[in-house]
C-alpha positions as semicolon CSV with decimal commas, in nm:
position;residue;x (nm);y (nm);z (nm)
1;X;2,891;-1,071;2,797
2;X;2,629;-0,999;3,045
3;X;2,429;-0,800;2,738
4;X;2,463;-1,093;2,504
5;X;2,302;-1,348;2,785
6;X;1,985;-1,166;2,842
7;X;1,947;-1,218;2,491
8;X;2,016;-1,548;2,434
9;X;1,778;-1,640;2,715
10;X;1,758;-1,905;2,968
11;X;1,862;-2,226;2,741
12;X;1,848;-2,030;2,480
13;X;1,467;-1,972;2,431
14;X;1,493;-1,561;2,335
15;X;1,762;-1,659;2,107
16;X;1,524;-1,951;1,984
17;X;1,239;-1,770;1,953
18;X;1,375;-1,492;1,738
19;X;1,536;-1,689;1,468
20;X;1,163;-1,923;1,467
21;X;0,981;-1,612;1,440
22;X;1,137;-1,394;1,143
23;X;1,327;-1,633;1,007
24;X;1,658;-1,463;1,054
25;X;2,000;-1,690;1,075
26;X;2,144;-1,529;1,450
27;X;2,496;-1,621;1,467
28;X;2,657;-1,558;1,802
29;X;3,044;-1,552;1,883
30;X;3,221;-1,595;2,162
31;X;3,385;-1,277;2,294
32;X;3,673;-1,300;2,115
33;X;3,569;-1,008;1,825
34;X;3,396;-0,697;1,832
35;X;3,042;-0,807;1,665
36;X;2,924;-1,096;1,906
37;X;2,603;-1,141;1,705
38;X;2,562;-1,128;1,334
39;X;2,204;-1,108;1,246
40;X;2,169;-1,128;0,901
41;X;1,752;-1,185;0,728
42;X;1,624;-1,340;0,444
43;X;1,548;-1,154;0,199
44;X;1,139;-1,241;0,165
45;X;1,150;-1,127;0,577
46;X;1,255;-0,784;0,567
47;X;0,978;-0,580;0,514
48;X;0,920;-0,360;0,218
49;X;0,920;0,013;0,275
50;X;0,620;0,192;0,157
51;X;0,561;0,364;-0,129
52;X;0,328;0,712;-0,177
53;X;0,166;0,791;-0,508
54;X;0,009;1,076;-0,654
55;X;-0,289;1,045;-0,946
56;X;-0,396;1,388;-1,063
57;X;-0,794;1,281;-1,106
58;X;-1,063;1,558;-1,274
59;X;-1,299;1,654;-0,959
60;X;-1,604;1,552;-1,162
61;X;-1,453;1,199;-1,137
62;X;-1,376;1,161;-0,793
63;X;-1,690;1,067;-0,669
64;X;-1,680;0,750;-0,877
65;X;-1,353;0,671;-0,704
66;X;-1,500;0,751;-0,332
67;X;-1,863;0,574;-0,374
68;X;-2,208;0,655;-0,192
69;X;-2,109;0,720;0,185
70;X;-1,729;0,630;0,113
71;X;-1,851;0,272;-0,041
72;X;-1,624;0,230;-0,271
73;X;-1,299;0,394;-0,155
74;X;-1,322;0,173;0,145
75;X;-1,411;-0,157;-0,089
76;X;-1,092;-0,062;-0,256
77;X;-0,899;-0,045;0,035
78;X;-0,979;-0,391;0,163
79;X;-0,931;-0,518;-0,155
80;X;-0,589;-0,407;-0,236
81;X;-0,461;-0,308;0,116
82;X;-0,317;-0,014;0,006
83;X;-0,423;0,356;0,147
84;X;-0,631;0,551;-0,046
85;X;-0,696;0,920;-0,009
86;X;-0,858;1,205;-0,245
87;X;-0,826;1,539;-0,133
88;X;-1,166;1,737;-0,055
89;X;-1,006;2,062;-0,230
90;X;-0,933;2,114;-0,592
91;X;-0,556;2,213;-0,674
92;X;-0,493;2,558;-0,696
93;X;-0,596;2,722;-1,045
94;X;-0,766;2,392;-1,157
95;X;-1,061;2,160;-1,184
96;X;-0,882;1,854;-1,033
97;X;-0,821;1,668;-0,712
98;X;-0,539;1,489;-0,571
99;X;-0,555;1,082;-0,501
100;X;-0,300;0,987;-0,307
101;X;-0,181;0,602;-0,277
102;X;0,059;0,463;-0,014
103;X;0,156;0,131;0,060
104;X;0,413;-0,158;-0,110
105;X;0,454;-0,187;-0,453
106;X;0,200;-0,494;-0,493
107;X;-0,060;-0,249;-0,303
108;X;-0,023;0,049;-0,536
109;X;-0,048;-0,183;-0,852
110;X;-0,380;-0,335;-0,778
111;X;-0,521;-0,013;-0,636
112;X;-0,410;0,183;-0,951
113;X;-0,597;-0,099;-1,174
114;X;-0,884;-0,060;-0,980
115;X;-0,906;0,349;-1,000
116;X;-0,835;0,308;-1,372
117;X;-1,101;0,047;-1,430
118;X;-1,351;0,295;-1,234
119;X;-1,258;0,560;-1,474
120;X;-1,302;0,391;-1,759
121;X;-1,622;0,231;-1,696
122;X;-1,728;0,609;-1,563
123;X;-1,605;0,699;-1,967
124;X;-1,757;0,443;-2,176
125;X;-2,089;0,505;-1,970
126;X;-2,091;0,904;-2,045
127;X;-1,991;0,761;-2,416
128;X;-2,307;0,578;-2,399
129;X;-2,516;0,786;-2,269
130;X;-2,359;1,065;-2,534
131;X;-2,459;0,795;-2,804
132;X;-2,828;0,740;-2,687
133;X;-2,876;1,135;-2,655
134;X;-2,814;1,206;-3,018
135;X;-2,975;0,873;-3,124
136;X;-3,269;1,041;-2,969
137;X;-3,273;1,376;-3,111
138;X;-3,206;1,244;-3,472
């Protein structure tokens, strides 16, 4: 019983402090049954485990994603609080880089609409630029 006092606390303050600070509903028994504290957490305090993605991104791209000196990789980052990472080699036998994404699900989803939206714009500008080219030469 000795074990289950130091965590209680004097008056109960550990005890106390714990259920204040996550939330948690602490039940404690007397010694009468094997489990003399059931713990048991709401379900929004438990956190969520993270989550690793992998985009397959052409190399020609990437430096969209990553931005002058790392600019917009890290503006990314702090927007979406996710981890970002591209990989300084190509894959083997191919023109494209890995971009790997880690974090909870919320995380991944707003740092995969803000890679997307970079590509895009990166697309409709070489479409553009494709368009003013031969407007030129004709």
């Amino acid at each position: 019983m000795q074990e289950v006092g130091s965590i209680i606390g004097k008056r109960g303050d550990h005890i106390k402090s714990i259920r204040d600070g996550s939330g948690a509903k602490i039940n404690i028994s007397d010694g009468s049954c094997p489990e003399r504290i059931d713990l048991q957490a709401l379900p929004n305090s438990v956190p969520k485990p993270p989550i690793t993605m992998r985009l397959i991104v052409p190399a020609t791209q990437c430096g969209c994603i990553i931005g002058k000196s790392g600019s917009k990789i890290k503006e990314i980052r702090e927007a979406t609080g996710a981890s970002i990472q591209v990989a300084s080699e190509m894959l083997p036998s191919s023109t494209e880089r890995a971009v790997t994404i880690s974090g909870i699900a919320e995380s991944i989803v707003l740092c995969m609409r803000h890679i997307c939206q970079i590509l895009l714009d990166v697309i409709f500008f070489d479409l553009y630029i494709d368009h003013l080219t031969f407007a030129i030469q004709n």
